[in-house]
C-alpha positions as CSV (number, residue, x, y, z in Angstrom):
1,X,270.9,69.1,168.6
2,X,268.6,67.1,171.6
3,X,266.7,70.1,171.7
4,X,266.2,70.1,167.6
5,X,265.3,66.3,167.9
6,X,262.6,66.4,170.4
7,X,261.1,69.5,168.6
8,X,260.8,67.8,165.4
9,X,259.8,64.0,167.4
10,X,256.9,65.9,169.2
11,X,256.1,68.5,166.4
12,X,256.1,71.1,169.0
13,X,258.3,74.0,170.6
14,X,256.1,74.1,173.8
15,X,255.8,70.1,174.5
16,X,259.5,69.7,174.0
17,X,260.2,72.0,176.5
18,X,258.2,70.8,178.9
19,X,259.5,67.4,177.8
20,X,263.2,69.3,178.1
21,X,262.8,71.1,181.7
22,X,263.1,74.3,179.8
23,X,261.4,77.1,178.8
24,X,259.3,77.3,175.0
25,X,261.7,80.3,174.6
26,X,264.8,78.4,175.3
27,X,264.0,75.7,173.4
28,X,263.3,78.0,170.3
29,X,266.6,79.9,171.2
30,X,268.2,76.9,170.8
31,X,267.2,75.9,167.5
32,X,267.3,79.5,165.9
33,X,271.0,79.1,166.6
34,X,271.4,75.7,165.8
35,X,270.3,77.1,162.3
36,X,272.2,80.2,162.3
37,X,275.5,78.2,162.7
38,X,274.0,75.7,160.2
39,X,273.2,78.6,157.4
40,X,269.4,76.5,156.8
41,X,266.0,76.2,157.6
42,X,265.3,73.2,159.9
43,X,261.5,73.8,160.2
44,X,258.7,75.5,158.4
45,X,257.1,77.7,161.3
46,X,253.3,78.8,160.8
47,X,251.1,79.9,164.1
48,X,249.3,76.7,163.8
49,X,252.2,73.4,163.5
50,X,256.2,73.3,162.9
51,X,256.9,71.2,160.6
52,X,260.6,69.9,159.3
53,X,262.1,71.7,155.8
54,X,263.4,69.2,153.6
55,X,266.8,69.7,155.2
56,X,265.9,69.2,158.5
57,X,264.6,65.7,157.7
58,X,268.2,65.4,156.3
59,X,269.3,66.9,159.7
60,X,267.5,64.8,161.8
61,X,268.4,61.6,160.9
62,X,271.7,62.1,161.0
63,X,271.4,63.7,164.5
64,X,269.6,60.9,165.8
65,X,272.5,58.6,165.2
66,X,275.0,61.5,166.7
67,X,272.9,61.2,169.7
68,X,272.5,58.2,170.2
69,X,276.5,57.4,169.6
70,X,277.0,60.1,172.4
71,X,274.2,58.7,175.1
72,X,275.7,55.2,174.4
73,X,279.6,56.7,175.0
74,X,278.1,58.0,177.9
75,X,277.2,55.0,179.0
76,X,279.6,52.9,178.7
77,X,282.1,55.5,180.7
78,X,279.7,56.2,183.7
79,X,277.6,52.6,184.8
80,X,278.9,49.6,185.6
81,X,278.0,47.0,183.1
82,X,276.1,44.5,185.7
83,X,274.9,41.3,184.2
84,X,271.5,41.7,183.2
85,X,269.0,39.6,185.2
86,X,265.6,38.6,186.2
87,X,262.2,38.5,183.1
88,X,261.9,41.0,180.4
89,X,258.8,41.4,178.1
90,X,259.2,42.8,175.2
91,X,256.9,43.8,172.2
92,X,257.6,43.8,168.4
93,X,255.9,43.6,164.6
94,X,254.8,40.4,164.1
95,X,256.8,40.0,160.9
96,X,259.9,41.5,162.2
97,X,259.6,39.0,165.2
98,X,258.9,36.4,163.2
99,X,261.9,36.6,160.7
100,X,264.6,38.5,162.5
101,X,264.2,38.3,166.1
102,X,263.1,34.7,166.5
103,X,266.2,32.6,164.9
104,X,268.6,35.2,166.7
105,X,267.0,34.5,170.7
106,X,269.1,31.3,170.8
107,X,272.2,33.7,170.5
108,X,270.5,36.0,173.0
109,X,270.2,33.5,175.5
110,X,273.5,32.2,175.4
111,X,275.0,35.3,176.0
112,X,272.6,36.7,178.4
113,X,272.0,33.2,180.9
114,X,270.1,35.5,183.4
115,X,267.3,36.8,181.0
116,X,264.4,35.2,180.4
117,X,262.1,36.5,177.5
118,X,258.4,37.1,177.2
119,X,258.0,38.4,173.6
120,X,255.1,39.8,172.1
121,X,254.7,40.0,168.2
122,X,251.9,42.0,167.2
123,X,251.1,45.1,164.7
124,X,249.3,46.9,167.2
125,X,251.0,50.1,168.9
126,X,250.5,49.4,172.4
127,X,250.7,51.4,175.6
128,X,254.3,50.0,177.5
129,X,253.3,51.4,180.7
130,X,249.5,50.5,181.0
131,X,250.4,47.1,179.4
132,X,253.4,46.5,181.8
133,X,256.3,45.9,178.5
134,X,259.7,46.6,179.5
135,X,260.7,47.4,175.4
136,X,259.2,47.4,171.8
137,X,260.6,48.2,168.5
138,X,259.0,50.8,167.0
139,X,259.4,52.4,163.0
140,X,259.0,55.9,162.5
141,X,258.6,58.6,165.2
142,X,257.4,57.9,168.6
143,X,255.4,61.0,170.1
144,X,254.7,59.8,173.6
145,X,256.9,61.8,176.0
146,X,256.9,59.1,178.5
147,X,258.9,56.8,176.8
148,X,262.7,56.9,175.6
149,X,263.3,56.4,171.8
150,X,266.9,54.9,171.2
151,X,267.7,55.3,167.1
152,X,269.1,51.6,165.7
153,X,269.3,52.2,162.2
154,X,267.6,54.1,158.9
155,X,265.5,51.2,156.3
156,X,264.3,51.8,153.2
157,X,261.4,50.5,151.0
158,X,262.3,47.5,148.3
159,X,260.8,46.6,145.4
160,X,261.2,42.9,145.2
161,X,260.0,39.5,143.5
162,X,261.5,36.1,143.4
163,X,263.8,35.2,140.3
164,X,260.9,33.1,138.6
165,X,258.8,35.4,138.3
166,X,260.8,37.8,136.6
167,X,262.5,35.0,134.6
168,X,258.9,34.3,133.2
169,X,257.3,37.9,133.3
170,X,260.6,40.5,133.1
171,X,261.1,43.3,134.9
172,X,259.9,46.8,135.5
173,X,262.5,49.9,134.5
174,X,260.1,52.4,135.8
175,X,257.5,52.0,138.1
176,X,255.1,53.0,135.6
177,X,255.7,50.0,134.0
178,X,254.1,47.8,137.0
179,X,250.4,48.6,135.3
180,X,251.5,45.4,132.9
181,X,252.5,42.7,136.3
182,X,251.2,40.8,139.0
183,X,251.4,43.0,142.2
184,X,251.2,41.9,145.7
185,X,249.8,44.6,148.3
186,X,249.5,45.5,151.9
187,X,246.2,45.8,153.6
188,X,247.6,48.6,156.4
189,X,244.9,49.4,158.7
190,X,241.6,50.0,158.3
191,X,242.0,51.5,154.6
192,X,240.0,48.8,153.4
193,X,242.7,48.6,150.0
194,X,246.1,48.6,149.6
195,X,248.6,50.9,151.0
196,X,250.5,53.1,148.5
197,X,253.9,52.1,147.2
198,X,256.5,54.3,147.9
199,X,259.4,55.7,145.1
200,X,262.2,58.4,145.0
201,X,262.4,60.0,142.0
202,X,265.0,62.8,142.3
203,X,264.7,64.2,145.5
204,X,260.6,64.0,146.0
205,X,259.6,61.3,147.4
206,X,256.3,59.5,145.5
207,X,253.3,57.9,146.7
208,X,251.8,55.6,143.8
209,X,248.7,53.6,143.9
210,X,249.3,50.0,141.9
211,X,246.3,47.6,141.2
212,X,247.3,44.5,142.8
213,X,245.8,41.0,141.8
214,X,246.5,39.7,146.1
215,X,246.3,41.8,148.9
216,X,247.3,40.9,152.5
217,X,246.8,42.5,155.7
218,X,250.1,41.3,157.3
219,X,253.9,41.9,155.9
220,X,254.6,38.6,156.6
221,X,252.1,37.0,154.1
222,X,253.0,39.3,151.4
223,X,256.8,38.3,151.9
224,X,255.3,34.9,151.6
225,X,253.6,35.2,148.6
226,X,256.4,37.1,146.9
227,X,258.7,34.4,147.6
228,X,256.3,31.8,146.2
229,X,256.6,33.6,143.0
230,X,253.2,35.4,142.7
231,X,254.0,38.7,141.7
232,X,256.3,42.0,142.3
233,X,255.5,43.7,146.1
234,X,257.3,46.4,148.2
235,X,258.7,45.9,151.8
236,X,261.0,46.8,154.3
237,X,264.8,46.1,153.7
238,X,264.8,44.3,157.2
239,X,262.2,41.9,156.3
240,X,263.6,41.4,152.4
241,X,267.4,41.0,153.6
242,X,268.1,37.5,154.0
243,X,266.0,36.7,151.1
244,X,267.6,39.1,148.9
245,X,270.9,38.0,150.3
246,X,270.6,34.0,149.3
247,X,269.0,35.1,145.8
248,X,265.2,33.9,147.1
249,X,264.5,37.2,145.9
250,X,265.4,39.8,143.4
251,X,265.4,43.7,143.4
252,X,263.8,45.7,140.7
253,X,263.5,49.4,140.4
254,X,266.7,50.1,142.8
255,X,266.8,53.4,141.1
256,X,263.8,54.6,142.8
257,X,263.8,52.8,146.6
258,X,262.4,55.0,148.8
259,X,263.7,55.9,152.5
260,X,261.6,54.0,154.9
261,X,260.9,54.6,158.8
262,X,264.0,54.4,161.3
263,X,263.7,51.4,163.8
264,X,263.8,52.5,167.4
265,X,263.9,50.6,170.5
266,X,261.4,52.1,172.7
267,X,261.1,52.2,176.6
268,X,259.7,53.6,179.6
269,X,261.8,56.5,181.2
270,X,262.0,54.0,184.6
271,X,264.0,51.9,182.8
272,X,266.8,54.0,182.1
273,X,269.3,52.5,183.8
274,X,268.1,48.9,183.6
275,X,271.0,46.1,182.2
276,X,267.9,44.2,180.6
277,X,267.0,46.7,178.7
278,X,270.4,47.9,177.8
279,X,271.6,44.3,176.7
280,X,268.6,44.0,174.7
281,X,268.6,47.1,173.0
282,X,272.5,46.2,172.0
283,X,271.3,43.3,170.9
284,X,268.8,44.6,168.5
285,X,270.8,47.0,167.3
286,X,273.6,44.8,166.3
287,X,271.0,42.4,164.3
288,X,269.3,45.2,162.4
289,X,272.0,47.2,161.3
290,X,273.4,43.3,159.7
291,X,270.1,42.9,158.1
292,X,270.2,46.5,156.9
293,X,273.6,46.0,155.3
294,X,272.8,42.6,154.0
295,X,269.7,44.6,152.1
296,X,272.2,47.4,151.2
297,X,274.3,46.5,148.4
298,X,271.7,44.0,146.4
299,X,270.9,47.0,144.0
300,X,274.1,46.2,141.7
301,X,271.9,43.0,141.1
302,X,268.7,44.7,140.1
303,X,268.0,42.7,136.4
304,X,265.9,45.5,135.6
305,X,269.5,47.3,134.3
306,X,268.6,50.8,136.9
307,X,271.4,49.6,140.1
């Protein structure tokens, strides 16, 4: 199962193995009977990429969690659990530092007396080792095999607006019907328009570009406007949950929320057995799984009659 999840992280039978300490042959022995015993396709194998089958997307996340229950067992049987001391710097999305790890460091602090902080919030990926950060939180998969990946929990993407909006304008059923209301996007990148909004219908997954009347070039300002009551906008659970959860904001087309990137906290392979970085990762974990599950059950509520 490691061996499948490195494969698929690095998008390659050879660099996994090297990552691994094994051999490319191994590695591919591995996962040919990790399929076998399975009775399905985890990748689609050409001479030039590997690429995961639909079920082995399926497959993955669900052995990332597996894994990283097992490596956290492991832990927690073989190391003493030394208080955590001494400066840690950490690194994460400027709206996800902003609204979820912000109002929780008080709580940090108390419990961890000997830590002091230096965060970063920025959108930019940066190099840990060349920029000297001890963690980050990451979304989606993280390809550089000098760095540790620990799995804290799946989001999805949420179609959202504040109740009076949609008191005064209704709501979508489909997202076809977002052509006839005020839509709030996000400027990722240098794409120079909107990202894509992101559906499920069925089992494919749906890339759709909506004309937006504002545009923003950070999640944070299009949470911002949406709660102000400018129009209907996508974002991530995380960043939706306490909004969602106090009724600042509404769900609309439940029906068709799309998986979104899993949050990983990310660190150098030196810091492996560091209590810092243990704590911290605990930490985070515990607070976005509870914003995950607070933006979990809202699609009961959707007033567009589809949850």
């Amino acid at each position: 199962m490691a061996t499948f999840v490195r494969v698929a992280e690095r998008g390659s039978f050879t660099r996994a193995a090297n990552d691994l300490g094994i051999s490319r042959a191994q590695a591919s022995q591995q996962v040919a009977s990790l399929e076998k015993r399975l009775g399905v396709r985890l990748f689609d194998r050409t001479t030039r990429k590997v690429a995961l089958s639909n079920d082995g997307a399926e497959y993955l996340e669900r052995s990332r969690r597996i894994l990283a229950e097992v490596a956290q067992a492991d832990e927690a049987m073989s190391r003493t659990r030394e208080r955590p001391q001494g400066r840690l710097r950490v690194d994460v999305p400027i709206a996800f530092g902003r609204n979820l790890l912000i109002p929780a460091l008080p709580e940090f602090l108390r419990r961890y007396p000997g830590l002091a902080l230096e965060v970063r919030c920025n959108d930019r990926v940066v190099d840990l080792l060349e920029e000297k950060v001890d963690v980050a939180l990451r979304f989606g998969p993280v390809r550089d095999g000098r760095l540790i990946a620990r799995p804290l929990c799946t989001t999805r993407w949420l179609t959202c607006a504040a109740p009076a909006y949609l008191a005064a304008r209704g709501a979508p059923r489909d997202p076809a019907d977002l052509a006839g209301h005020q839509c709030i996007g996000y400027l990722a990148g240098d794409a120079g328009r909107p990202r894509e909004w992101r559906f499920r219908k069925g089992k494919a997954h749906v890339k759709q570009r909506v004309a937006c009347v504002l545009a923003f070039d950070s999640a944070e300002s299009v949470l911002s406007a949406g709660l102000a009551g400018a129009g209907i906008f996508q974002t991530n659970q995380l960043l939706a949950a306490r909004a969602l959860h106090t009724g600042a904001l509404q769900q609309v087309l439940a029906d068709y929320a799309d998986e979104g990137a899993p949050a990983s906290i990310v660190y150098p392979a030196s810091a492996r057995q560091s209590a810092a970085v243990r704590v911290f990762g605990d930490f985070m974990g515990r607070l976005l799984r509870d914003y995950a599950d607070r933006g979990a059950g809202i699609a009961a509520k959707d007033p567009g009659g589809t949850g």
